[in-house]
Residue frames relative to the residue before (quaternion, step in Angstrom):
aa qw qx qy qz dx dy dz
X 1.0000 0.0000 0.0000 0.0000 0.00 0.00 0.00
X 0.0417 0.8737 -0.4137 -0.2525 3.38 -0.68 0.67
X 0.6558 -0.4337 0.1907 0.5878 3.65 -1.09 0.30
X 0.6374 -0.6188 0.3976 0.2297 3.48 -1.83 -0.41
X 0.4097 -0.8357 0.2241 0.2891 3.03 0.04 1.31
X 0.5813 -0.4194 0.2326 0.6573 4.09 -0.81 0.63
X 0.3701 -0.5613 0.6503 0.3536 2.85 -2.18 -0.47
X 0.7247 -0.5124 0.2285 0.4000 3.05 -1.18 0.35
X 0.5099 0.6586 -0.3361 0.4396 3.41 1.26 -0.94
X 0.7003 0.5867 -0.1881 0.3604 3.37 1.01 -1.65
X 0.6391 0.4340 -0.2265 0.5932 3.63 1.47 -1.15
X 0.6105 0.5626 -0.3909 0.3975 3.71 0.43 -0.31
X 0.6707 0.5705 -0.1757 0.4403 3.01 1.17 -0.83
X 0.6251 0.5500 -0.1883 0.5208 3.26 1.38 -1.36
X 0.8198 0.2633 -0.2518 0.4418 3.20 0.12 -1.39
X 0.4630 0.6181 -0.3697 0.5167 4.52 1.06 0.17
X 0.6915 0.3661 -0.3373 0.5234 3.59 1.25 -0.68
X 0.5544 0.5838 -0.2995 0.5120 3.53 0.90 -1.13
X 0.7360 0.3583 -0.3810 0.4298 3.67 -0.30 -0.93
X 0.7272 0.3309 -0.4176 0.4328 4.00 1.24 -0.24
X 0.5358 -0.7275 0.2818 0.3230 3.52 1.49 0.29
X 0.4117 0.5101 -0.4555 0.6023 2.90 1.46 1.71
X 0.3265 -0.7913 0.5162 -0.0292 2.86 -1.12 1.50
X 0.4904 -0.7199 0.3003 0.3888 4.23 -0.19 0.82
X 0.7760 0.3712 -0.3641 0.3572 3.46 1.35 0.01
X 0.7009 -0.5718 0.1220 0.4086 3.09 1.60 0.83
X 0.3994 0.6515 -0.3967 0.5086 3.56 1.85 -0.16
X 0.5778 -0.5055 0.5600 0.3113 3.71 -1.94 0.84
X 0.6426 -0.3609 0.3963 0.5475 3.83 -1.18 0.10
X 0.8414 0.3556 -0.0280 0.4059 3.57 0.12 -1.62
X 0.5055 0.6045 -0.3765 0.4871 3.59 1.34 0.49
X 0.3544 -0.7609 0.5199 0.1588 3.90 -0.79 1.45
X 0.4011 -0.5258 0.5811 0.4744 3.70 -0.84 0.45
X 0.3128 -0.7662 0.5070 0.2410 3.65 -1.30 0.46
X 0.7350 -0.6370 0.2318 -0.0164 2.75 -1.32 1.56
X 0.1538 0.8202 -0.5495 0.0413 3.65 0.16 0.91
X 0.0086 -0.8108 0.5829 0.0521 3.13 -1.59 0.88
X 0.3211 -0.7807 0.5306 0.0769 3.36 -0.63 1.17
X 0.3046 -0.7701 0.5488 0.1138 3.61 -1.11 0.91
X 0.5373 -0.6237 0.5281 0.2084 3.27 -1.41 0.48
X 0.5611 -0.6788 0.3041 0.3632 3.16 -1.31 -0.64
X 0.4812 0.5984 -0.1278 0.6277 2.31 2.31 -0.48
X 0.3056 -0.6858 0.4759 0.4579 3.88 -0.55 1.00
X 0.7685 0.4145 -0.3254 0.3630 3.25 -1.62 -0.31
X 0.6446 0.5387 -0.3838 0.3833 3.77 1.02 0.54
X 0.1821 0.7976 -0.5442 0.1856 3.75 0.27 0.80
X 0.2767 -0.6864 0.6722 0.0211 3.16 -1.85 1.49
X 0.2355 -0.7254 0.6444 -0.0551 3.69 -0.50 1.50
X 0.1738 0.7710 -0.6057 0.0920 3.40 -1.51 1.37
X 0.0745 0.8073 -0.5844 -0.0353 3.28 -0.06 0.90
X 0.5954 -0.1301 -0.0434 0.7916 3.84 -0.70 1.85
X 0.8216 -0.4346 0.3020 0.2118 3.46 -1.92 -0.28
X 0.5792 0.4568 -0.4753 0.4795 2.80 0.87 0.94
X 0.0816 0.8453 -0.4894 0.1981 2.96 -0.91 1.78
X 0.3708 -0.7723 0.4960 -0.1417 3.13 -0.57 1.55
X 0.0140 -0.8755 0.4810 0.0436 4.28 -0.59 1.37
X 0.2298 -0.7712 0.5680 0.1727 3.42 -0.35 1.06
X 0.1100 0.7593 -0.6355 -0.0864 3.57 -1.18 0.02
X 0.0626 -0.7392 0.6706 -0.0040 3.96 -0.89 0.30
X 0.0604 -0.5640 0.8228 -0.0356 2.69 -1.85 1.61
X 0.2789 -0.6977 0.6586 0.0407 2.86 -2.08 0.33
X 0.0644 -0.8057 0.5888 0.0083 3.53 -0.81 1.39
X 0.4897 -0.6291 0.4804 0.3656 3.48 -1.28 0.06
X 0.1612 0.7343 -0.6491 0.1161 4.02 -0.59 0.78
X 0.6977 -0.4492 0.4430 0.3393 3.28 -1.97 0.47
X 0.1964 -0.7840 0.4810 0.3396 3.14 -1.01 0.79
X 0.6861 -0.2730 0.3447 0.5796 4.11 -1.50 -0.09
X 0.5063 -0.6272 0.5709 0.1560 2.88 -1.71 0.79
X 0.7919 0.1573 -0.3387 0.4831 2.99 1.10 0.44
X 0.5557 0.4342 -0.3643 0.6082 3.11 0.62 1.30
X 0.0976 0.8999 -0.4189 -0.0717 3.57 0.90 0.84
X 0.6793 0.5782 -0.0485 0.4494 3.01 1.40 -0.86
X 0.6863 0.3077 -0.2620 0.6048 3.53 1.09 -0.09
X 0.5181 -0.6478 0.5109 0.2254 3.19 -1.87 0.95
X 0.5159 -0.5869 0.4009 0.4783 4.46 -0.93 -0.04
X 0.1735 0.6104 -0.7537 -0.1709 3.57 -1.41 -0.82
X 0.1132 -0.6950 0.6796 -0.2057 2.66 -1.23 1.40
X 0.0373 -0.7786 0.6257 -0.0306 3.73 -1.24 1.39
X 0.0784 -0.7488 0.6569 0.0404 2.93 -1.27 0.94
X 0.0576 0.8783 -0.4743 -0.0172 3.25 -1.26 0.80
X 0.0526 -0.8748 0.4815 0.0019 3.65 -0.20 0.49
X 0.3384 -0.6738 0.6547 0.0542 3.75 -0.86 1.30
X 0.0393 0.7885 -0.6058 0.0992 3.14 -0.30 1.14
X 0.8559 -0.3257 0.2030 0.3465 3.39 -1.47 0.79
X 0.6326 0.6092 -0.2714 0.3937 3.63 1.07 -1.50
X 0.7832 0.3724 -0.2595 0.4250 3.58 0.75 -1.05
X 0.7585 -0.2247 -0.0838 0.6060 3.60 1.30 0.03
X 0.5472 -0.6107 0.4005 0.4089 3.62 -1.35 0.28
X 0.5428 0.6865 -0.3730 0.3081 3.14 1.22 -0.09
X 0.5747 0.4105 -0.3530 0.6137 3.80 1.51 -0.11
X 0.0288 -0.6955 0.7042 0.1398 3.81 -1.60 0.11
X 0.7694 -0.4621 0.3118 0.3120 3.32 -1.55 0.65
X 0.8694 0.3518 0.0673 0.3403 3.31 -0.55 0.48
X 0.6956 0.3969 -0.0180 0.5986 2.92 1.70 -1.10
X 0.1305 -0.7883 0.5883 0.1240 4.29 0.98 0.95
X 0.0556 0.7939 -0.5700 -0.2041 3.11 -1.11 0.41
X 0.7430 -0.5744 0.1437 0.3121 3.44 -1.16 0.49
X 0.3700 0.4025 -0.5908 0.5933 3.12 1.45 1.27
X 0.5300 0.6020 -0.4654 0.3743 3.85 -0.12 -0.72
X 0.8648 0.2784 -0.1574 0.3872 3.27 0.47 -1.56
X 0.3480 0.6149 -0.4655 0.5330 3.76 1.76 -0.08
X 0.8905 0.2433 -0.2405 0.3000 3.88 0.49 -0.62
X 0.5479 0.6163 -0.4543 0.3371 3.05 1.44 -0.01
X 0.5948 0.5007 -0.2786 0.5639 3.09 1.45 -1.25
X 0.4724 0.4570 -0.5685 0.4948 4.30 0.24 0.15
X 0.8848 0.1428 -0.2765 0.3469 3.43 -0.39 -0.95
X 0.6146 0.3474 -0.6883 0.1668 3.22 0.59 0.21
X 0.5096 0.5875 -0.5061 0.3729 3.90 0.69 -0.18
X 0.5385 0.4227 -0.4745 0.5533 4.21 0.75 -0.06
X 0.8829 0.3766 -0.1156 0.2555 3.44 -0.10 -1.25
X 0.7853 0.1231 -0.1051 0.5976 3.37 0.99 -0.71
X 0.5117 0.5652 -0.4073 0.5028 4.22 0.91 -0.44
X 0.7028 0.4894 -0.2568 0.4480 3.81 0.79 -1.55
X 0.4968 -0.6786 0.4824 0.2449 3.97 0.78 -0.18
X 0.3462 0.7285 -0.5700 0.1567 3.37 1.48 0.02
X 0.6145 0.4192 -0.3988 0.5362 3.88 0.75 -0.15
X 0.3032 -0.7166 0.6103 0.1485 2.88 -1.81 0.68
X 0.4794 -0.8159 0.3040 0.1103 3.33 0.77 2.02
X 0.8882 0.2750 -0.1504 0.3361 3.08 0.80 -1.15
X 0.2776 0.7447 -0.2923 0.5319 3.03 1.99 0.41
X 0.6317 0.3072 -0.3722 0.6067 3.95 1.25 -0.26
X 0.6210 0.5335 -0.5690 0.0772 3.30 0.31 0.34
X 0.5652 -0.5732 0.5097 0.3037 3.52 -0.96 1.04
X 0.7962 -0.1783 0.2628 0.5150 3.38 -0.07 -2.05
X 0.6281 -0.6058 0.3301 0.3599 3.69 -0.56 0.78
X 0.7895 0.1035 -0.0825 0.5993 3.70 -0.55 0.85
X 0.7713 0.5682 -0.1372 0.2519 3.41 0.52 -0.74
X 0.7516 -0.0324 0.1250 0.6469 3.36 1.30 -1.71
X 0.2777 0.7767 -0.5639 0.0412 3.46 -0.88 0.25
X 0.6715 -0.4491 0.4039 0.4293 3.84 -1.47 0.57
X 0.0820 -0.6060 0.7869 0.0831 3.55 -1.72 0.25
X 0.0836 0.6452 -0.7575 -0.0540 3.82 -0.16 0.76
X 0.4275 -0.6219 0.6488 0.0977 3.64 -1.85 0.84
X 0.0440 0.7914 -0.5893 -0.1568 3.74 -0.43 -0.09
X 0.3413 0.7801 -0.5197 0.0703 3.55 -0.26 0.76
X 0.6034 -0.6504 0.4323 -0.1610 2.43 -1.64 1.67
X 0.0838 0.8096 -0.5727 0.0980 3.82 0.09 0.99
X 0.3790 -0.7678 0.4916 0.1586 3.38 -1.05 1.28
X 0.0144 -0.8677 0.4682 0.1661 3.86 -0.39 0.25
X 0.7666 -0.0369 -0.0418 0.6397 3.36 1.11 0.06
X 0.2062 -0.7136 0.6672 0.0556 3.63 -1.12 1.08
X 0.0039 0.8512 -0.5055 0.1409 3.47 -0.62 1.57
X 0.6992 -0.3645 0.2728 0.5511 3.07 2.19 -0.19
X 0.7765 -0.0459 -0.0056 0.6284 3.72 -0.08 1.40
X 0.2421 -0.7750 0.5575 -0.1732 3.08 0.78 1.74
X 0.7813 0.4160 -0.1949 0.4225 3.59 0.35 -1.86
X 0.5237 0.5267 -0.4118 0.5279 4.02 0.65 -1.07
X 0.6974 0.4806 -0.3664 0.3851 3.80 0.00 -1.22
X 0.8143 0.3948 -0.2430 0.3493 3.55 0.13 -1.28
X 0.4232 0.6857 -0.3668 0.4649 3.20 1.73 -0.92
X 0.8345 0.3364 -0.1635 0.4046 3.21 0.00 -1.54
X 0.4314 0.6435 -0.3569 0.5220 3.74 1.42 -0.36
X 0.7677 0.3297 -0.2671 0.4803 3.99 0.16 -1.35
X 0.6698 0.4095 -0.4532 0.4222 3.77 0.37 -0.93
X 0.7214 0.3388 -0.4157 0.4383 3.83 0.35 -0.99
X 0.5859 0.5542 -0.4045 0.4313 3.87 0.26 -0.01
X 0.5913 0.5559 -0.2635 0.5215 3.62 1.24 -0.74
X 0.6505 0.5317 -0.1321 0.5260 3.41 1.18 -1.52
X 0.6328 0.4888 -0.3468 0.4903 3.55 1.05 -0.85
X 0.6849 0.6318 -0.1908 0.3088 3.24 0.51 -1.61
X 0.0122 -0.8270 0.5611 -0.0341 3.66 -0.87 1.27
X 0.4593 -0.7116 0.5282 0.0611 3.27 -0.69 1.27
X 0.5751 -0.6241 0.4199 0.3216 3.91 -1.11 1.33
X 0.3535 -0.7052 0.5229 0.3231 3.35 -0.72 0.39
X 0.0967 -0.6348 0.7461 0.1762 4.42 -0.36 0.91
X 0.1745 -0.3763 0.8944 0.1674 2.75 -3.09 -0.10
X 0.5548 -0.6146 0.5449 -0.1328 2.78 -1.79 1.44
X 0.5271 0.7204 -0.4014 0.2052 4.06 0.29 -0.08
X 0.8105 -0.1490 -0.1761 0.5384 2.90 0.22 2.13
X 0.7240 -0.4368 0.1348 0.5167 3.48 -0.06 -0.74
X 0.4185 0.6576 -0.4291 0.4563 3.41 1.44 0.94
X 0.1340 -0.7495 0.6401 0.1028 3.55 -0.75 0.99
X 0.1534 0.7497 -0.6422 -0.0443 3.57 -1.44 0.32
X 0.3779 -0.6787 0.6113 0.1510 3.30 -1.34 1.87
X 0.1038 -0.7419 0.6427 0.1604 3.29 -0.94 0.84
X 0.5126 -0.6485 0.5217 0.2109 3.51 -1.36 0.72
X 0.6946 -0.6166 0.2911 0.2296 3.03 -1.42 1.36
X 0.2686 0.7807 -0.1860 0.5327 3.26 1.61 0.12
X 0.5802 0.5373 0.0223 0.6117 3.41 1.21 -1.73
X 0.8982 0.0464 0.3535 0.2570 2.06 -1.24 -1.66
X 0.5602 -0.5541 0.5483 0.2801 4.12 -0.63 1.04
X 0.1065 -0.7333 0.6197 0.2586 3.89 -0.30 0.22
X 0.5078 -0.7046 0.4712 0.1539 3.43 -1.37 0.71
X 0.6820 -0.4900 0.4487 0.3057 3.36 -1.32 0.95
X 0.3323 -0.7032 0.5620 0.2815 3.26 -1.46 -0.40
X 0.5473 -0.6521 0.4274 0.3043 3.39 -0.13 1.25
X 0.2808 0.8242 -0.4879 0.0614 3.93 -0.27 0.86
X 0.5541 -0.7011 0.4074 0.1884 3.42 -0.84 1.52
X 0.7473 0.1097 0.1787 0.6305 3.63 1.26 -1.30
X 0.3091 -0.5565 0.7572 0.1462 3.35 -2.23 0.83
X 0.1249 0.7358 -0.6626 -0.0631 3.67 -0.30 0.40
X 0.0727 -0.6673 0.7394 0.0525 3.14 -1.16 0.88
X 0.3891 -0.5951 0.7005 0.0612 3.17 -2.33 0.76
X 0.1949 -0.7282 0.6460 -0.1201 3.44 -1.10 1.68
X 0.0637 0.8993 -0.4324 0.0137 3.32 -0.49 1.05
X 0.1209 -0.8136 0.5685 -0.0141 4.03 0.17 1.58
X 0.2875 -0.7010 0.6522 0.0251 3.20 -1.48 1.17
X 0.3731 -0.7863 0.4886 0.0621 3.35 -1.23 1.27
X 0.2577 0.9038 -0.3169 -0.1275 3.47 -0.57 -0.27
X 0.7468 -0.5044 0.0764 0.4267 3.45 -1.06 1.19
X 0.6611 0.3387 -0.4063 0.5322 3.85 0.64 0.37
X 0.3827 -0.8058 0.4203 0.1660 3.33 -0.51 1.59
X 0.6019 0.5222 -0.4078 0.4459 3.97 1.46 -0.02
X 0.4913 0.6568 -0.4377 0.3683 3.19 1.49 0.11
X 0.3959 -0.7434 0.4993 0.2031 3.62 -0.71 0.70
X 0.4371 -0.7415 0.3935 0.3231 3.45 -0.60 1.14
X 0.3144 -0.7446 0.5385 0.2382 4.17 -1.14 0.56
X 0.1710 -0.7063 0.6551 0.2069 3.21 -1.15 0.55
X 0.7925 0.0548 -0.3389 0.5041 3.12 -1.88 1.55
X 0.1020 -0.7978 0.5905 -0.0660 3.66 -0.12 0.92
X 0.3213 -0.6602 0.6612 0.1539 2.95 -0.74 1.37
X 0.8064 -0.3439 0.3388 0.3415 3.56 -2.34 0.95
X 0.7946 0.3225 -0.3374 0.3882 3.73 0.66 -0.56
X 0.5131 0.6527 -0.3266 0.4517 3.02 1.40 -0.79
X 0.6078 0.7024 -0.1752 0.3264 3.43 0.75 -0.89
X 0.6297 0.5319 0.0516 0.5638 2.66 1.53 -1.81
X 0.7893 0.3057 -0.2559 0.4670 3.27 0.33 -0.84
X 0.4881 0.6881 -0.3780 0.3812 3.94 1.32 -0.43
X 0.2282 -0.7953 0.5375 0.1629 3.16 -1.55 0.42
X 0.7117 -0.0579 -0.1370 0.6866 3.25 0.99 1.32
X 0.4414 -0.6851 0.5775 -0.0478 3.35 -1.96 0.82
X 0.1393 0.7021 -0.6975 -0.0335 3.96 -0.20 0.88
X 0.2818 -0.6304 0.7211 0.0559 3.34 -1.53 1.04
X 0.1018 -0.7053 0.7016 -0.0008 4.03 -0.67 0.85
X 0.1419 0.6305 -0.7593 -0.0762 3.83 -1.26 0.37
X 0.0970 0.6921 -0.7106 -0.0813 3.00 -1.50 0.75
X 0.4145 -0.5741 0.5605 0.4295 4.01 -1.46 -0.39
X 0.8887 -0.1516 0.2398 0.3601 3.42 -2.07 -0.05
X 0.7984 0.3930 -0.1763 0.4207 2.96 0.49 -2.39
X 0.6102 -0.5206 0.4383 0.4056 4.09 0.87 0.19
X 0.5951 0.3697 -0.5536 0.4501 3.83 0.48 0.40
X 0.5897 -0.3907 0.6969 0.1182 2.71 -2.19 1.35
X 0.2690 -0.6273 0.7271 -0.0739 3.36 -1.90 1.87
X 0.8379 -0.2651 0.1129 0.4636 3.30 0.19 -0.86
X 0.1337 -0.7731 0.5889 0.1939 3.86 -0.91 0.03
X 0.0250 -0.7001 0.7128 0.0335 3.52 -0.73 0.89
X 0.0244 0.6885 -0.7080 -0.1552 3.28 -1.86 0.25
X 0.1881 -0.7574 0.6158 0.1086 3.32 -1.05 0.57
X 0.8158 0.3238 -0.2689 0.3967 3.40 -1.33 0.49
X 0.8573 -0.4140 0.1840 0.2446 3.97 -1.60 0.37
X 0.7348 0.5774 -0.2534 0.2501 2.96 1.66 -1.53
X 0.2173 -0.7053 0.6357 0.2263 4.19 -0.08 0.78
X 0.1922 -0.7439 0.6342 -0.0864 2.28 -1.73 1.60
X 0.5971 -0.6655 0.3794 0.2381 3.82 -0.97 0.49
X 0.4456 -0.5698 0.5202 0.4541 3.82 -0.38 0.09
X 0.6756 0.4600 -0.3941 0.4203 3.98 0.66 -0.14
X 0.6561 0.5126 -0.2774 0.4794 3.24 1.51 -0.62
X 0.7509 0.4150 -0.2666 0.4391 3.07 0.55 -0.25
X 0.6909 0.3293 -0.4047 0.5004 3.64 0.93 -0.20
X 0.3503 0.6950 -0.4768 0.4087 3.66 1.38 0.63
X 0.7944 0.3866 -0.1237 0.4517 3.47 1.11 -1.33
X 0.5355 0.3918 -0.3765 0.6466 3.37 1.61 0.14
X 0.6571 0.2862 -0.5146 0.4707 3.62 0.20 0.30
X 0.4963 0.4530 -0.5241 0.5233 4.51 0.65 -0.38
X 0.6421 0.4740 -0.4323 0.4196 4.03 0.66 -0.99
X 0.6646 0.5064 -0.3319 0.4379 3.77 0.18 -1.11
X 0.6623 0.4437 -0.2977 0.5253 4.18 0.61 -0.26
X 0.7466 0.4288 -0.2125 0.4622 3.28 0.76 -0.82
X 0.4319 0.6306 -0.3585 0.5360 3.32 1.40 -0.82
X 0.8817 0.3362 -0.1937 0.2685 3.54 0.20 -0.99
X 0.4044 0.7340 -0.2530 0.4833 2.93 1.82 -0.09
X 0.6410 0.5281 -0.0533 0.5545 2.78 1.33 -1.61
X 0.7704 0.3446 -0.2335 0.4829 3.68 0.32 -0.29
X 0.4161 0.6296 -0.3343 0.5645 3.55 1.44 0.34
X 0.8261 0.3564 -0.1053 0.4236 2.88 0.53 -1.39
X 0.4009 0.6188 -0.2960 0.6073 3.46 1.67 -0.84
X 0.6018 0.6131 -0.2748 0.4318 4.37 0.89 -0.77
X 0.8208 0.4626 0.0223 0.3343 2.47 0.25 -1.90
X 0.6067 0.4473 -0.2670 0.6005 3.35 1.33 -0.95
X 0.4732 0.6908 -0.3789 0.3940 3.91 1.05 -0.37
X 0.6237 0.6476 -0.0474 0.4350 2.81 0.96 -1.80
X 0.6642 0.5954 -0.1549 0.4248 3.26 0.33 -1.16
X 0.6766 0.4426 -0.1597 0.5664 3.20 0.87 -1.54
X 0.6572 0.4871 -0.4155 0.3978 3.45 -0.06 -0.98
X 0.7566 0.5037 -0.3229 0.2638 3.48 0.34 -0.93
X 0.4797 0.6574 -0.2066 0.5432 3.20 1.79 -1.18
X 0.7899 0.4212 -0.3286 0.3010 3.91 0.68 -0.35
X 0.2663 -0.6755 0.5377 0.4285 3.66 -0.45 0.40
X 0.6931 0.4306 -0.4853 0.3140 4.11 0.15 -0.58
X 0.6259 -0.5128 0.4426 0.3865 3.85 -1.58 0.78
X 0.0399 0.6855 -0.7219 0.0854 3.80 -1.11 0.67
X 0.5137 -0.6752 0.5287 0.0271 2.86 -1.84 1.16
């Protein structure tokens, strides 16, 4: 079943505020809802909410054989699934062609971009290596589903510490945290994912993070990931609205400020945690 679509009263309204570059929850066009993330107890568990839409990553990590071609490098693998809970608009079983617009986004942010350093899980050559999992559970869709989870898997990846093994010959032993400090993951990049809604009056200024109506009432979607160091991961656009080579490297330069804003804060909230723990972390 899905939800009901505005009314007309409701879009008049929207699109009359927008065109003066006011937005109904009170944010500038180009202003993110701000970002909270809550830790588990467990590393590598983290609960992402930006306004109310909120979205838990979590990652474990097992030992398995690695591909035979690929002897040397460890897996990452995401799974995600929009289930009923976060709106009625999804149903079990049934992906729909938003679901699959994001599954297939992050895995090109998260695992395609190399933000792991693959070959850093290997254990032994041919033989052993890490499988970290990243999965991703959706609890409420309020608007910019993708930006949330994005930012949900990388800080959960970043959170997430891995047993420390010893090696001596072809014997492997995981020692427990107990032991042994567990170890970071070796990451190359922070990609993050910025998402600006268009819409079908071209004096309308475009919004970043689009809230569920905002979303709705647009006439097309450009998603931008980029990392810290200022390189561009991926650009998607969805929907009708053609766009100029000036327009667009406008929204990858508003991304590239915000990006950094974002990765401060993505720090800082790091930080925070660590201190709050009584066990030793790297």
């Amino acid at each position: 079943m899905r939800p009901p679509s505005p009314s007309i009263p409701e879009k008049e309204f929207a699109y009359e505020a927008l065109k003066q570059s006011l937005r109904l929850d009170g944010r500038l066009p180009l202003e993110l809802r701000a970002p909270k993330l809550t830790y588990g107890s467990e590393l590598g568990y983290v609960e992402c909410a930006l306004g109310k839409t909120r979205v838990i990553a979590n990652v474990d990590a097992k030992m398995v054989k690695p591909l035979p071609e690929r002897p040397f490098e460890g897996l990452l693998t995401i799974h995600s699934e929009i289930s009923p809970i976060a709106s009625s608009e999804y149903e079990l079983g049934r992906p729909s062609e938003e679901e699959i617009t994001i599954t297939r986004m992050l895995d090109k942010v998260l695992r395609r971009s190399d933000a792991i350093d693959k070959e850093s899980l290997c254990i032994l050559a041919g033989q052993r290596v890490w499988h970290l999992r990243l999965t991703l559970h959706f609890l409420s869709d309020a608007g910019n589903l993708l930006d949330c989870a994005c930012l949900a898997g990388i800080v959960a990846l970043k959170h997430f510490r891995r047993p420390e093994v010893e090696v001596i010959g072809d014997e492997v032993t995981v020692h427990s945290p107990s032991e042994r400090a567990p170890v970071p993951l070796a990451i190359h990049h922070t990609p993050f994912c910025l998402t600006f809604a268009f819409f079908p009056d071209e004096t309308t200024q475009p919004v970043l993070d689009p809230t569920l109506l905002e979303q709705r009432l647009s006439a097309g979607l450009m998603s931008v990931a980029l990392n810290g160091q200022r390189e561009l991961c991926v650009v998607q656009k969805m929907g009708g609205v053609p766009l100029v080579a000036e327009d667009v490297l406008k929204i990858i330069n508003i991304a590239v400020t915000k990006v950094k804003e974002l990765d401060a804060l993505v720090e800082d909230s790091l930080r925070e945690d660590w201190k709050g723990r009584h066990v030793e972390v790297r």
